[in-house]
N, C-alpha and C positions, 0 to 999 in steps of 0.2 A: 300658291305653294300648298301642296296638301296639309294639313291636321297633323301627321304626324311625322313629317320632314319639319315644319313649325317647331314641333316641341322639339325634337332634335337638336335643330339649332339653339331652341332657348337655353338650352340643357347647356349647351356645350359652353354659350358666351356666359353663363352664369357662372361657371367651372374656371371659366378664362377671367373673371370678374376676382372671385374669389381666389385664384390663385394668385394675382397678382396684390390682390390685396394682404395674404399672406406674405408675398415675397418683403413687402412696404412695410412691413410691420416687422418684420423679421430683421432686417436694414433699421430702423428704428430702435430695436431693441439695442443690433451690435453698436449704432453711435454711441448708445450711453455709458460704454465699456470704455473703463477711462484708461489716457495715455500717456506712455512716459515718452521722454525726450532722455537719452543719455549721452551726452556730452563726452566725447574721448579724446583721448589725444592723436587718435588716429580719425578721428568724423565722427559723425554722427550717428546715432541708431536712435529710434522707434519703434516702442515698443506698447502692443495692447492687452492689457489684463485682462481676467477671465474670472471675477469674483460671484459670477453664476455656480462656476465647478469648481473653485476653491476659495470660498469668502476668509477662511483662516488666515493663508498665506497671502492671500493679496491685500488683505487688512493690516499684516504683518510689515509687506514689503510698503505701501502705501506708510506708515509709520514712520517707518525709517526714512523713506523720500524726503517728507514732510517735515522730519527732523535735518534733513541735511547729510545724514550720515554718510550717504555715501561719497559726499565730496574729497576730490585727492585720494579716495582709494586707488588700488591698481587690479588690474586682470592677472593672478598673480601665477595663473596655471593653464599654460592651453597648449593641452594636447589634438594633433594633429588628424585630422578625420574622425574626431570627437566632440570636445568641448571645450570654452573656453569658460574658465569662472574667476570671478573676483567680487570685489564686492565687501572685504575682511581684513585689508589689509593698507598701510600707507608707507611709504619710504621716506625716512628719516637720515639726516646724515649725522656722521659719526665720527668719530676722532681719524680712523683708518677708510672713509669712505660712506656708503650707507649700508643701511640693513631695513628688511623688512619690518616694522612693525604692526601684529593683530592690533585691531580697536574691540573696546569694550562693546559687550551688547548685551541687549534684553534678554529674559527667558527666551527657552527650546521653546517652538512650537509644535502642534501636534501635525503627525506628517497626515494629508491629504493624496497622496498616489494613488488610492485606491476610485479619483474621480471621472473616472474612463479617460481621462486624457492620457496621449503616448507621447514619448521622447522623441519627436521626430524635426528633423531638420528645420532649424530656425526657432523650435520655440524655449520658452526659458523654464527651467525646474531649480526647486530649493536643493543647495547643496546641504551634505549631513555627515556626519562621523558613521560607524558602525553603529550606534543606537538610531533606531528606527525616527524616534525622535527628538532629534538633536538640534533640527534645523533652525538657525537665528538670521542674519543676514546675509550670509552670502549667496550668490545664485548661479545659476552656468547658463550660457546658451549652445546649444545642443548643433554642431556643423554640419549632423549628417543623423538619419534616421538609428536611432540608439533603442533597439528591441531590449535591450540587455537589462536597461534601467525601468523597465514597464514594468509597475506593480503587479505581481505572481509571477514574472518569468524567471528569475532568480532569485528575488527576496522579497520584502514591501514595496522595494522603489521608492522612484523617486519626483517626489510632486510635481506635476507641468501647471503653470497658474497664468502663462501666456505668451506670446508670440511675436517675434520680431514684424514689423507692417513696411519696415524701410530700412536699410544700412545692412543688408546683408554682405554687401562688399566690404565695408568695416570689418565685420565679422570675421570676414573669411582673411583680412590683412592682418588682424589681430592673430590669428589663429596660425598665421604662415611666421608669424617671427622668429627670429634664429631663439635658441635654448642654451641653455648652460647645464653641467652636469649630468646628471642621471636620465637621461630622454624620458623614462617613466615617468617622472615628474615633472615633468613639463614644465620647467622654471623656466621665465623669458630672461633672456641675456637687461631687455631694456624694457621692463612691464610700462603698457598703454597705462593712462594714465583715466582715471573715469574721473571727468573735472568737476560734473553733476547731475542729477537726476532727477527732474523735474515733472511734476504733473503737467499733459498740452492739450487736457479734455475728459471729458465723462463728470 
């Protein structure tokens, strides 16, 4: 083989060497990106955080995990080719039936949107009031690609901190339940029920 068909090839398997070595280290990094398990009353989801692009919010939600909080919440909002969110809220019964009740929570934290990540089908963002920085517990996941919510297309936006990896069929049953009231508000007739939400890695 001549001299410089030789180097050629050397060139090329060291390229092939190294890119594969990149790819394995790359995959090494995303295992360490820890995972939720969310428990519902409609299945199961899994879910993988992103605390490379948002350590705030996923320190935040990680917190709460680890507290418990979110057990017996409910999905209290899911609108249709949008999102569904919960995360904020529990049902209690009542003289006349039940009612919604918020659960107390920690300080606002600071919103992250601005960390290139987009609203786009499947992954999860901190829900928020009109103040930019509002966001405490609750979270939405996102049913279909949501330009609207991307930090600078309309406002700040609204922080993406990670991504469904399984139970997108959950998601999407969650997200088809009958509604009561105002459709803009997406109140479920029978809100799913989030049983719990557990660390399953990283």
């Amino acid at each position: 083989m001549p001299i410089r068909a030789i180097a050629t090839w050397a060139v090329a398997v060291a390229a092939a060497v190294a890119t594969a070595g990149c790819d394995r280290q790359q995959q090494a990094a995303r295992s360490t990106f820890p995972v939720v398990v969310i428990e519902t009353s409609a299945g199961t989801i899994k879910a993988e955080l992103w605390p490379d692009k948002a350590p705030i919010t996923v320190g935040n939600f990680l917190r709460y995990v680890d507290e418990k909080f979110y057990d017996d919440t409910i999905f209290h909002r899911c609108l249709p080719a949008f999102m569904i969110q919960g995360g904020g809220f529990t049902i209690q019964a009542t003289a006349t039936g039940t009612e919604q009740v918020k659960k107390r929570t920690r300080e606002p934290i600071r919103n992250e949107a601005n960390n290139g990540l987009r609203n786009v089908r499947g992954t999860l963002a901190m829900a928020r009031t009109g103040d930019v920085n509002s966001a405490t517990a609750q979270f939405f996941i996102n049913t279909v690609d949501n330009r609207v919510l991307d930090h600078g297309v309309r406002d700040y936006g609204y922080a993406v901190f990670g991504q469904v990896i399984s139970g997108m069929d959950v998601v999407g049953e969650i997200e088809r339940g009958p509604l009561i009231g105002d459709p803009q508000q997406g109140r479920p007739r029978n809100p799913v029920v989030i049983k719990s939400v557990r660390r399953a890695g990283g």
